[in-house]
matplotlib code that plots the C-alpha trace (Angstrom):
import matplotlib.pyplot as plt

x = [-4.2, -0.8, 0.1, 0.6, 1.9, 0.9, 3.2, 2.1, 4.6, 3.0, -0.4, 1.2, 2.6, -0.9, -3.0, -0.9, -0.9, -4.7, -5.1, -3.6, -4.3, -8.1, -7.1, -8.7, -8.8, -9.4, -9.9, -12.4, -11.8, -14.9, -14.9, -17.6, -14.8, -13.2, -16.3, -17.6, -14.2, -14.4, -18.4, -17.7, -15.5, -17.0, -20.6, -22.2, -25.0, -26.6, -27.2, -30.9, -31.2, -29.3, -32.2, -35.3, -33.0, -32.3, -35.6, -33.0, -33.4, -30.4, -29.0, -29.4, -27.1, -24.6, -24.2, -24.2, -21.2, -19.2, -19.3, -21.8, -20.1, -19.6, -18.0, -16.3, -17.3, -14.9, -16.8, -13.5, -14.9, -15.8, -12.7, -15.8, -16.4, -19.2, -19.1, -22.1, -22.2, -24.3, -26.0, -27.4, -24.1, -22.7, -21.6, -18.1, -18.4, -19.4, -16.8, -14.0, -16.1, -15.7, -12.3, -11.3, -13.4, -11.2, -8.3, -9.0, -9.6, -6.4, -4.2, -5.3, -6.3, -9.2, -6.7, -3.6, -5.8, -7.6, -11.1, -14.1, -15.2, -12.6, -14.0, -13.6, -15.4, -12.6, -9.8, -7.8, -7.4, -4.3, -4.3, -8.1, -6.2, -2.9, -5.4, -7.5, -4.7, -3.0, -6.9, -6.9, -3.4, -4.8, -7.7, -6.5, -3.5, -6.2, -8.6, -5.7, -2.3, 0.6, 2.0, -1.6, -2.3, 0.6, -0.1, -3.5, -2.8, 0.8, -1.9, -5.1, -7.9, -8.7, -6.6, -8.1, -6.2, -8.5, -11.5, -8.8, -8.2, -12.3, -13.5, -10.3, -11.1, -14.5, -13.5, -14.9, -13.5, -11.8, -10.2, -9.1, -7.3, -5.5, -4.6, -3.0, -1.2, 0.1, 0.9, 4.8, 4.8, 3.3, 5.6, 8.3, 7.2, 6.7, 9.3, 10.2, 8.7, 5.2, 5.4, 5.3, 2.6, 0.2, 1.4, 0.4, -2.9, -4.3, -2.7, -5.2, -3.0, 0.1, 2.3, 4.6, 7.2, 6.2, 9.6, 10.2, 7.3, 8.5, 6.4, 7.3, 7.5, 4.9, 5.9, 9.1, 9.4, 12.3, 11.6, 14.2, 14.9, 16.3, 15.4, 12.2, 10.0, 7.2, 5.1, 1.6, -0.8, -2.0, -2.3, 0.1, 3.6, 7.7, 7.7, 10.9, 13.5, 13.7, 15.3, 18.0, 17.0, 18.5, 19.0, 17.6, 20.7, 20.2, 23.1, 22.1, 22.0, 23.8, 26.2, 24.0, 27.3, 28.8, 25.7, 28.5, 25.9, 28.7, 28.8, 29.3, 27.3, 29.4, 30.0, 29.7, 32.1, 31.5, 34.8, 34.7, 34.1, 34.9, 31.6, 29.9, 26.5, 24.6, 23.5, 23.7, 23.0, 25.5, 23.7, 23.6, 20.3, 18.0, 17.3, 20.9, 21.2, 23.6, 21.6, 22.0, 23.2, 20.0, 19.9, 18.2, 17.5, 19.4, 18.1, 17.8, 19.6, 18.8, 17.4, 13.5, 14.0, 16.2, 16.7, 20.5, 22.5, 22.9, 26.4, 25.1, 23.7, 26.9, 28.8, 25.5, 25.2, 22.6, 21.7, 21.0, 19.1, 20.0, 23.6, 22.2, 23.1, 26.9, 29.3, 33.0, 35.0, 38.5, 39.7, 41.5, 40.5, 40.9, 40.6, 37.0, 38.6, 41.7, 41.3, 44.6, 44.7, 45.1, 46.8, 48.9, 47.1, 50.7, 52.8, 50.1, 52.3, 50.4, 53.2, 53.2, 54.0, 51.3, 52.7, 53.2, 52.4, 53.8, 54.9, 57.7, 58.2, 57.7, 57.1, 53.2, 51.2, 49.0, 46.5, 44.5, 44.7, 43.7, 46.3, 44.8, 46.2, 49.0, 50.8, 54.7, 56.2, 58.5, 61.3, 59.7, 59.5, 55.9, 53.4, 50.4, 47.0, 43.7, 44.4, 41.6, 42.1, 39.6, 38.2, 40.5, 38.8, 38.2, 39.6, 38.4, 37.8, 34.3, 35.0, 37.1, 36.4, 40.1, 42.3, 43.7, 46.7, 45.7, 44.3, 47.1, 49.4, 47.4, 47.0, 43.0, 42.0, 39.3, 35.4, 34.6, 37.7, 36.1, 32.9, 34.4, 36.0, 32.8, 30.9, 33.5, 33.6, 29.8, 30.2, 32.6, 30.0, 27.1, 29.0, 30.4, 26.4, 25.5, 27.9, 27.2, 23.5, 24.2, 26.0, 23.4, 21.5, 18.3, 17.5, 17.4, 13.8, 13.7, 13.8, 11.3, 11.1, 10.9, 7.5, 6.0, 6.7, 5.1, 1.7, -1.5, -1.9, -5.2, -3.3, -1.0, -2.7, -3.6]
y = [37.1, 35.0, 33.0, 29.3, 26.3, 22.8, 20.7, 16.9, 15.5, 16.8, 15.9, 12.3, 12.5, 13.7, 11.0, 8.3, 10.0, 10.2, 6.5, 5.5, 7.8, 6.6, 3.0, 2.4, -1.6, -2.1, -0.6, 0.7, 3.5, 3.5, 7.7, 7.3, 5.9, 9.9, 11.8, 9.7, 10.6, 14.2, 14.6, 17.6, 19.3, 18.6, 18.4, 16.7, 17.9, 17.0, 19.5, 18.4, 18.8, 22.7, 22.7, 22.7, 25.2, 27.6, 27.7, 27.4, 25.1, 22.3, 24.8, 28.0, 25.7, 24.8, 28.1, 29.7, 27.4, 27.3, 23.4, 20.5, 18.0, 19.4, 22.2, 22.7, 26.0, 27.0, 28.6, 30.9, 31.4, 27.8, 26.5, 24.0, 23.1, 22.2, 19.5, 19.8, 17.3, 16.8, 13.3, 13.0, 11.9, 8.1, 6.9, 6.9, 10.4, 11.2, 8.6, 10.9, 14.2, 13.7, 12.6, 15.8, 18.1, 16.2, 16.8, 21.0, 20.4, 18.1, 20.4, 23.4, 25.2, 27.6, 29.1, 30.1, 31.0, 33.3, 32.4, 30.5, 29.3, 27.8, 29.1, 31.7, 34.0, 34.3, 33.4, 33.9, 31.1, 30.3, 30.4, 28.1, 25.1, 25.1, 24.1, 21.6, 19.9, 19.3, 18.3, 16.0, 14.3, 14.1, 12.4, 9.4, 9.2, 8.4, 6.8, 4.1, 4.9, 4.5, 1.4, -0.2, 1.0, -0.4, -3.8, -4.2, -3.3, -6.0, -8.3, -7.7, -9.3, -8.6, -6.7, -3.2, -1.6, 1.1, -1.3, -3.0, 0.1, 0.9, -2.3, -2.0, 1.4, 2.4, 5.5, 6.9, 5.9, 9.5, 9.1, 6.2, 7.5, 10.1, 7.4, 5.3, 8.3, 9.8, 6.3, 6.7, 10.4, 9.6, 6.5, 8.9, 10.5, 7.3, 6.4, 2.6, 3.2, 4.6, 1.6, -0.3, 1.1, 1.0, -2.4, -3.6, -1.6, -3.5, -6.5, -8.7, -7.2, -8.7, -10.0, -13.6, -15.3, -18.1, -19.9, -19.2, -18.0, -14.9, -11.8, -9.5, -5.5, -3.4, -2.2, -4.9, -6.5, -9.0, -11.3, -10.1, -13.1, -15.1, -13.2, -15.2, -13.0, -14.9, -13.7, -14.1, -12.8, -14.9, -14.3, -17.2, -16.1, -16.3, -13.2, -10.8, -10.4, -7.3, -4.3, -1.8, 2.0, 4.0, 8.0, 9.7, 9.0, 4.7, 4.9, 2.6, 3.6, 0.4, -2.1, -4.7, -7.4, -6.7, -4.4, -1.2, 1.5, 4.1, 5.7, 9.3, 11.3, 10.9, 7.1, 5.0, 2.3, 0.5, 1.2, -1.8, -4.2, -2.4, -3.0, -0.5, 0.8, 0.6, -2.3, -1.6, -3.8, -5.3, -4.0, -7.1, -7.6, -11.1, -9.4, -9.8, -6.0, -3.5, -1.5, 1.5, 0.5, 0.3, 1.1, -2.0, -2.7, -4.3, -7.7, -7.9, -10.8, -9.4, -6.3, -5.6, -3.7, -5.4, -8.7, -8.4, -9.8, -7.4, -6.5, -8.3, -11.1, -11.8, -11.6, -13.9, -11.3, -12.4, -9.6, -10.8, -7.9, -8.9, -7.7, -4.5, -2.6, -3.6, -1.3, -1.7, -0.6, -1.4, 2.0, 3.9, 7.4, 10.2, 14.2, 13.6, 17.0, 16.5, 12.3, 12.5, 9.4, 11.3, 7.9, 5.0, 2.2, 0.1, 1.4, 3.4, 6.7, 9.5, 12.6, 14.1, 17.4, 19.7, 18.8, 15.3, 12.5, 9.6, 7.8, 9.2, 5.5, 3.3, 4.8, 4.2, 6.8, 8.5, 9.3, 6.1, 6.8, 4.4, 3.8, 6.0, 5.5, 4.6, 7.0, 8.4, 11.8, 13.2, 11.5, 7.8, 7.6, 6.0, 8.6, 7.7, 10.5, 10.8, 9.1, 9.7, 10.3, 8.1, 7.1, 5.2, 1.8, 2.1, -0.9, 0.8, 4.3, 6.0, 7.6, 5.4, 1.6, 1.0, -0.1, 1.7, 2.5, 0.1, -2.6, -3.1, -3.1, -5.7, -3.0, -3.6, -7.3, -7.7, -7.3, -11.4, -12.0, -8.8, -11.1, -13.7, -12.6, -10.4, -13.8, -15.7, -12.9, -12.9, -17.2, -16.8, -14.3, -16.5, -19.7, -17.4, -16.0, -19.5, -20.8, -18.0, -19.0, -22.3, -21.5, -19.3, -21.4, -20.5, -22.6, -19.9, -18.7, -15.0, -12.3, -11.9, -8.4, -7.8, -10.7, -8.5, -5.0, -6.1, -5.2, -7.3, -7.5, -5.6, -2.7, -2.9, -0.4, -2.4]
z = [4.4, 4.3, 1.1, 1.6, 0.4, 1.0, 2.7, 1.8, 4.4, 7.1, 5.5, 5.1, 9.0, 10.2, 8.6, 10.1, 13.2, 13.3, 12.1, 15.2, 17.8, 16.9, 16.6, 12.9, 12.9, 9.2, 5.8, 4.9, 7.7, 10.1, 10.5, 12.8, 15.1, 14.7, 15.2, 17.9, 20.4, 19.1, 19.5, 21.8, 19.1, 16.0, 14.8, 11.5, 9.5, 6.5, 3.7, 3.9, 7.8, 7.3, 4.3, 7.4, 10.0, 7.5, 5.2, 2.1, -1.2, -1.8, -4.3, -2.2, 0.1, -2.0, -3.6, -0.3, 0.9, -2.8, -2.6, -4.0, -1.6, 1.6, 3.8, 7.2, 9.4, 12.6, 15.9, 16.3, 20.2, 21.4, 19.2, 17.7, 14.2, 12.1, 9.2, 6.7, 3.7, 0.3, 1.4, -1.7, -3.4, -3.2, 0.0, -1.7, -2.2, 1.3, 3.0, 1.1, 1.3, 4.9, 5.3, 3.0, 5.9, 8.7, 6.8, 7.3, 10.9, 11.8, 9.8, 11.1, 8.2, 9.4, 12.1, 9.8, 7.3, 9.8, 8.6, 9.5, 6.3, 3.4, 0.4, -2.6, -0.5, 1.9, 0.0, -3.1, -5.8, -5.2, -1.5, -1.4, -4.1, -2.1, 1.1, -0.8, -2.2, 1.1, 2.7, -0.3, 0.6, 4.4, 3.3, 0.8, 3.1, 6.0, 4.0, 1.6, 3.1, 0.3, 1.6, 2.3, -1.3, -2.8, -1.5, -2.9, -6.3, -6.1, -4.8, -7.1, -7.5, -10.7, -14.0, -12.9, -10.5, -9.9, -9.0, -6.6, -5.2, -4.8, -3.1, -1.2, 0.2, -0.5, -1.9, -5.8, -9.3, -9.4, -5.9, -6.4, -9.8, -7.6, -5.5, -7.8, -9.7, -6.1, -4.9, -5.4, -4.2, -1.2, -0.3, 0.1, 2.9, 4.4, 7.1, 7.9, 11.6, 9.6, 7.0, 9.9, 11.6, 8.7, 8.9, 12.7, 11.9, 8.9, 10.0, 7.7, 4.8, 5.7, 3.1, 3.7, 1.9, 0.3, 0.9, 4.4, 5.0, 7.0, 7.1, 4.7, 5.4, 4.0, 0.5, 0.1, -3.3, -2.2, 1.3, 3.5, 4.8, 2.1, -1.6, -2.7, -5.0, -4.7, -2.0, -0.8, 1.7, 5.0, 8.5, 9.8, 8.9, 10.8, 12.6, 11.5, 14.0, 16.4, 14.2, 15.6, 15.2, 13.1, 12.3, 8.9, 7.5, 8.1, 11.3, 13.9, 17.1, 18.3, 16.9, 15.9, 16.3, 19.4, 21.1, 21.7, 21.9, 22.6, 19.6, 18.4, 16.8, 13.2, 13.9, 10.7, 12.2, 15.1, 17.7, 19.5, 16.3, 13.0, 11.7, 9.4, 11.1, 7.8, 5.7, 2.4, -0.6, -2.7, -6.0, -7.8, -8.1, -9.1, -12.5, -13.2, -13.4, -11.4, -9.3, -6.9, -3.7, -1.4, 2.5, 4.5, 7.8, 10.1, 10.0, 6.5, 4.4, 1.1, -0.6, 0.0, -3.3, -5.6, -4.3, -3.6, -0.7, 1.7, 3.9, 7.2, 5.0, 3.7, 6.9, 8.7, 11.2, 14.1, 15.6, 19.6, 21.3, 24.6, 24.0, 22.7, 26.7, 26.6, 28.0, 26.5, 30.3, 29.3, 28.0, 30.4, 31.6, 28.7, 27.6, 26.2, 24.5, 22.9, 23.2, 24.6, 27.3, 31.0, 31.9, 29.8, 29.2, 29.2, 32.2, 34.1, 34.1, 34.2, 34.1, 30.8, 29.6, 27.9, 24.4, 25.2, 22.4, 23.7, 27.2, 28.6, 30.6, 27.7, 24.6, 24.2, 22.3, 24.0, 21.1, 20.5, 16.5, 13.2, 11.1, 8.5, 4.5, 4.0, 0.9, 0.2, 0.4, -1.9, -1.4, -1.1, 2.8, 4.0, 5.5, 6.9, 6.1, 7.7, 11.0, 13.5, 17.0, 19.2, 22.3, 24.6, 24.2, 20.5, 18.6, 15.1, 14.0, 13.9, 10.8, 8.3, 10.4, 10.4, 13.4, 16.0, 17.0, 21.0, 19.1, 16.9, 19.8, 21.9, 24.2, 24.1, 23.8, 20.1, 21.3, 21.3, 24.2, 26.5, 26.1, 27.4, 29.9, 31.1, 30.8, 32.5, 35.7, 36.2, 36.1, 38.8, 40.4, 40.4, 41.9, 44.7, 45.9, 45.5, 47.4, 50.3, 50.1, 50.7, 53.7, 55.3, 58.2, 58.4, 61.1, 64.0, 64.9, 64.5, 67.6, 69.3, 69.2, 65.8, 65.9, 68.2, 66.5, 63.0, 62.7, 61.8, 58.5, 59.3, 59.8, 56.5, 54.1, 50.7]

ax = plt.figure().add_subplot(projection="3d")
ax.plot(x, y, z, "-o")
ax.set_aspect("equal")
plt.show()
């Protein structure tokens, strides 16, 4: 028997998953919507119907299985399972008992441990509480998620949170203690794409500002869109712009200012526009206190957390996603290697030696570097530390977000000009195909032959 230890993120993960590979509408969670797709895999008895098969008394039961609630048994050679539960308890206590036994199946508990019944009976103490408390983060994970959680108690009906959390969930006055005390553990394991998930699922939950009255993300204490803390629930809100992607480190994936999605795997700067791929917060927060520095995304004005004006807030970035596909051409062809251009951008000459570092026609660099930091040797003369070598149509560094060495000559033209100029060719484009249309005549009756070699329409498969 192999020890184990329970891994709440992927109990967290799992739940979420199962919520909407089952397409839960609403809280409370309809289970029957679960065991009704996976009839064929999973079977549910009562304690009292196992009472008349088996001959037993409710307690002979219950002792036999270790549990007064309920129990999960896996057919090892039909890869089935059977759920039995104690229907004599509170539908609370059976809406959780259940989850719980789902929670075993989904996580695949009965095959790592290498048994077909979870108990004492087949398994040490420390090895049976290290599967129930994972089974137990599965189930209030599927039955309140976190973020859902969160938002009833903000919102609450009444000064008990616990009763909140109840009504909200259907779920016992203990669980929903557990829930309330796990709440912030939980959230962590929570990633913006899950928050929003939970989100479009219980859409009836969603939060608004009740200044702009944008919809505000699951879990957000600040309105995104312009700082309001006042915020209220209703199902007529200003959808939130689109939002960029970003890495586990907050990175986005494209520049959410000039739409360069050519970017490195180390790229904190945008090459084409200098602009920093994350949106941090500027700390200040509406409580007049100095706060960490918070990671938003990439349409945020202000801090979901703290209320602070964020970086692209500051700079009114609009993020437009239909210049999220531009391709930045102008660079000229270069040793994806060394970064060393194979041709310069100034005179065109393409002889250099192995060693080479500059144009031996006019002088140009051949490494497209930022000017790094500027600092003094010994003897007072300016050097220059940390320059970066980068692609040949980078006008700032990936790493630092400084300029480089082409932009600074005029070599490249800035990001808004290529625009321009891109916009200005396909213009000239469009005028020339119209004015080819125009002069097409399509006055001439077509050949003959080609009337007579279509077929009917009869004959033209559907």
């Amino acid at each position: 028997m192999i020890n184990y230890c329970a891994n709440y993120n992927k109990a967290v993960r799992k739940a979420v998953e199962v919520l909407e590979d089952y397409e839960i509408p609403q809280a409370p969670v309809d289970l029957d919507l679960i065991f009704d797709a996976l009839s064929r895999e999973i079977s549910l008895f009562t304690y009292g119907e196992y009472m008349k098969l088996s001959g037993w008394t409710r307690q002979e039961v219950i002792n036999h299985f270790d549990s007064e609630l309920g129990v999960c048994c896996y057919k090892r050679t039909t890869n089935q399972y059977v759920i039995l539960y104690n229907e004599t308890k509170s539908d609370p206590f059976i809406h959780f008992t259940l989850a719980h036994e789902l929670g075993h199946i989904f996580l695949d508990h009965h095959q790592v441990a290498g048994t077909e019944i979870l108990n004492r009976s087949f398994l040490t103490q420390e090895q049976y509480d290290e599967y129930e408390k994972e089974a137990n983060c599965f189930a209030r994970n599927l039955l309140s998620p976190a973020p859902l959680a969160w938002t009833v108690i903000e919102e609450g009906k009444s000064r008990n949170q616990n009763i909140d959390i109840q009504n909200a969930f259907n779920i016992t006055e203990s669980a929903a203690n557990v829930r309330i005390n796990f709440i912030r553990r939980d959230l962590r394991d929570y990633t913006t794409p899950m928050k929003q998930l939970i989100c479009n699922i219980f859409i009836r939950y969603r939060k608004r500002c009740c200044r702009c009255r944008s919809l505000v993300p699951m879990g957000a204490k600040y309105c995104v869109m312009c700082g309001n803390k006042r915020i209220g629930k209703s199902l007529r809100y200003n959808p939130l712009p689109p939002d960029i992607a970003a890495d586990k480190n907050g990175f986005f994936y494209v520049c959410p200012r000039c739409g360069n999605q050519d970017l490195g795997e180390h790229s904190r700067y945008c090459m084409i526009c200098g602009l920093p791929l994350f949106n941090y917060c500027s700390g200040h927060g509406q409580d007049g206190k100095t706060h960490k520095r918070h990671l938003n995304r990439s349409f945020a004005r202000y801090c979901e957390e703290c209320g602070a004006e964020t970086f692209y807030g500051h700079l009114d970035i609009k993020i437009r996603m239909e210049d999220s596909e531009v391709k930045y051409t102008d660079g000229v062809d270069y040793n994806e290697n060394t970064l060393r251009v194979n041709v310069c951008p100034v005179c065109g000459n393409d002889e250099f030696g192995s060693n080479a570092e500059y144009c031996r026609i006019c002088g140009t660099n051949l490494y497209n570097k930022c000017e790094g930091e500027a600092d003094q040797d010994i003897n007072g003369n300016i050097i220059y530390l940390n320059q970066h070598a980068n692609p040949s149509n980078a006008r700032y560094c990936e790493i630092c977000g400084k300029p480089t060495y082409f932009s600074q000559r005029k070599i490249l033209p800035t990001y808004q000009v290529y625009l321009q100029r891109q916009e200005e060719e396909d213009a000239r484009f469009m005028a020339l195909a119209l004015e080819e249309e125009e002069n097409i005549s399509y006055e001439a009756e077509p050949p003959q032959a080609y009337i007579e070699d279509t077929p009917p329409f009869s004959d033209i498969p559907e």
